[in-house]
C-alpha positions as CSV (number, residue, x, y, z in Angstrom):
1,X,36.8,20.6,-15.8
2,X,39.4,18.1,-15.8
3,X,39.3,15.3,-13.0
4,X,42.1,16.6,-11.3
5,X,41.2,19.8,-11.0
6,X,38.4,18.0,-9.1
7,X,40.4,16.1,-7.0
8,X,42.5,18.7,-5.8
9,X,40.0,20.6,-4.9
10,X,38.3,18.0,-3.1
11,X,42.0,17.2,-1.5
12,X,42.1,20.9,-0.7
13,X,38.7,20.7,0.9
14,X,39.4,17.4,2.7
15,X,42.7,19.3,4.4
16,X,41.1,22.4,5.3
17,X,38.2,20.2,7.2
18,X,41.1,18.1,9.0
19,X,43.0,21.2,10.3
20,X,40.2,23.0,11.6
21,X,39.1,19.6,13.2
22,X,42.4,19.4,14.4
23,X,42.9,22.9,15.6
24,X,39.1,22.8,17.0
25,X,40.2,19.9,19.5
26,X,43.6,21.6,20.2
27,X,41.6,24.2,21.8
28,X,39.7,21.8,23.3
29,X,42.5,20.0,25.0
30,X,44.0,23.2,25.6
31,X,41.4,25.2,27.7
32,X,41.0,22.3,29.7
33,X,44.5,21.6,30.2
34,X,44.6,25.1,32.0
35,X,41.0,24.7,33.5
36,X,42.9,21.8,35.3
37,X,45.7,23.4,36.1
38,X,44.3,26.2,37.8
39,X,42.1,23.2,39.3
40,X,45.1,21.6,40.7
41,X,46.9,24.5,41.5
42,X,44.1,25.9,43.8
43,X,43.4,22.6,45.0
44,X,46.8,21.4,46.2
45,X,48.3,25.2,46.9
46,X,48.0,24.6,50.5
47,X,49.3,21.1,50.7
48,X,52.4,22.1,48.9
49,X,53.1,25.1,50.5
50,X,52.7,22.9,54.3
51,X,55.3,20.5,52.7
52,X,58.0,22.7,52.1
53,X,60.2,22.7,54.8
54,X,63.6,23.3,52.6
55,X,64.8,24.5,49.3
56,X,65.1,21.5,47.3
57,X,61.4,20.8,48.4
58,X,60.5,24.3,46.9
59,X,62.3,23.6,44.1
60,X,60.5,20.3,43.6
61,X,57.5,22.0,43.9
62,X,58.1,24.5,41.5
63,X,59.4,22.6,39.0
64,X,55.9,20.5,38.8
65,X,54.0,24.1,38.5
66,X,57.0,24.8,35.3
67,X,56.1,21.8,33.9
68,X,52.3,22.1,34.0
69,X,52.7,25.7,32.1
70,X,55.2,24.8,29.9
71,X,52.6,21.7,28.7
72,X,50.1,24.7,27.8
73,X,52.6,26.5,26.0
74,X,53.6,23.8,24.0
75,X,50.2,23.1,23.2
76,X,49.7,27.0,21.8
77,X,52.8,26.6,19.3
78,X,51.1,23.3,18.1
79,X,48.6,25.4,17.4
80,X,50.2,28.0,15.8
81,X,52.1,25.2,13.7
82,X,48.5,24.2,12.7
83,X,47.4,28.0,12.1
84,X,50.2,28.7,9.5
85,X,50.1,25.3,7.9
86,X,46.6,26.1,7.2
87,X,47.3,29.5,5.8
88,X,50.5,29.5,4.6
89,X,50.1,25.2,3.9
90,X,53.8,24.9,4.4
91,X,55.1,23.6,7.9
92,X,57.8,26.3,8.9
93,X,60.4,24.3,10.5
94,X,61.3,27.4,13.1
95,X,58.2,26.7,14.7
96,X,58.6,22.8,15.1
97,X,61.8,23.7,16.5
98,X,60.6,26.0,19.0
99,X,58.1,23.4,19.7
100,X,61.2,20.6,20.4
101,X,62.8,22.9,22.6
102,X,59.7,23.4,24.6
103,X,59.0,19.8,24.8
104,X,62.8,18.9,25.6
105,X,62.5,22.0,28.0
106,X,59.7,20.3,30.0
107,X,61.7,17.0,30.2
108,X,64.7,18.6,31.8
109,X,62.3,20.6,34.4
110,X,61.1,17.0,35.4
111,X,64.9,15.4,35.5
112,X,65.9,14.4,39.2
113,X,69.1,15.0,38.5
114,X,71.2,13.5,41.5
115,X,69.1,10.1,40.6
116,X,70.2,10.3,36.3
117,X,72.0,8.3,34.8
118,X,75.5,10.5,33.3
119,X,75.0,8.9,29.4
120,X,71.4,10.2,29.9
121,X,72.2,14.1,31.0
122,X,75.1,13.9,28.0
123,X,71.8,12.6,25.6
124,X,69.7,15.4,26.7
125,X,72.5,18.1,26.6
126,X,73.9,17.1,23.3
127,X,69.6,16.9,22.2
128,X,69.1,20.8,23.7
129,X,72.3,21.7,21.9
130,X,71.2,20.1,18.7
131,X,67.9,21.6,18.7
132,X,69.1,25.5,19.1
133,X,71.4,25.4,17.1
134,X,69.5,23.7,14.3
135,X,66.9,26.8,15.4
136,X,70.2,29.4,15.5
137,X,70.7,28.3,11.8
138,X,66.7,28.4,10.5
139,X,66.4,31.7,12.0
140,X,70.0,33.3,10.5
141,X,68.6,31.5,7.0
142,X,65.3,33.4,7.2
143,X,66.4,36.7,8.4
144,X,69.6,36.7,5.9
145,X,67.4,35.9,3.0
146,X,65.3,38.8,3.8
147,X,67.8,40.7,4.1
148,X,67.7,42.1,7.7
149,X,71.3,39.9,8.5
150,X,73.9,39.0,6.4
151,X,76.1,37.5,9.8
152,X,75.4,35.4,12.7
């Protein structure tokens, strides 16, 4: 046995032990990430509700709660990231993507838009624009290689 053979195995071993560490404390953060947001939800439910006294303040209010789900979502397609890099061990650039959007997604959710700056709202537009159309081209790549579409 050659020395590295040995140290590609010991490599391989090292990765496998980080990405199950990794996706163990995902999990982690995850379920308590929802643990407190069903915590804060239930907790606060009756404040907010008493505090809205129009639309924008339901809007407000429901844009927090989008946020606070779309945090846990983006914390599942991490780890799905992390599941396929571990079996596949190649990062699939769809899934980043996704996870961009998700993250950029959140951001705008958040935006007080009447208080923005314009250059900012052009930044994030031409961001959102960038990022589906960079996933529009991955996906049309993947599924015309494999031969279910040959045309956008």
């Amino acid at each position: 046995m050659t020395s590295t053979t040995r140290i590609d195995r010991i490599g391989s071993h090292f990765t496998a032990v980080v990405i199950g560490a990794m996706q163990l404390l995902l999990m982690i953060v995850i379920t308590v990430a929802v643990l407190e947001l069903f915590w804060l939800f239930f907790t606060t439910a009756a404040d907010w509700l008493r505090n809205v006294d129009s639309v924008p303040d339901l809007q407000l209010a429901v844009q927090r709660r989008f946020a606070g789900v779309l945090l846990i979502l983006l914390g599942l397609e991490i780890l799905e990231s992390l599941k396929i890099f571990f079996t596949e061990h190649k990062v699939r650039l769809e899934l980043i993507l996704i996870v961009a959007v998700i993250a950029v997604s959140r951001h705008i959710i958040q935006l007080d838009f009447e208080h923005t700056d314009g250059l900012v709202l052009i930044g994030i537009s031409a961001l959102v624009i960038s990022l589906t159309a960079g996933y529009f081209l991955v996906r049309w790549r993947t599924l015309s290689n494999s031969g279910q579409r040959t045309e956008p």
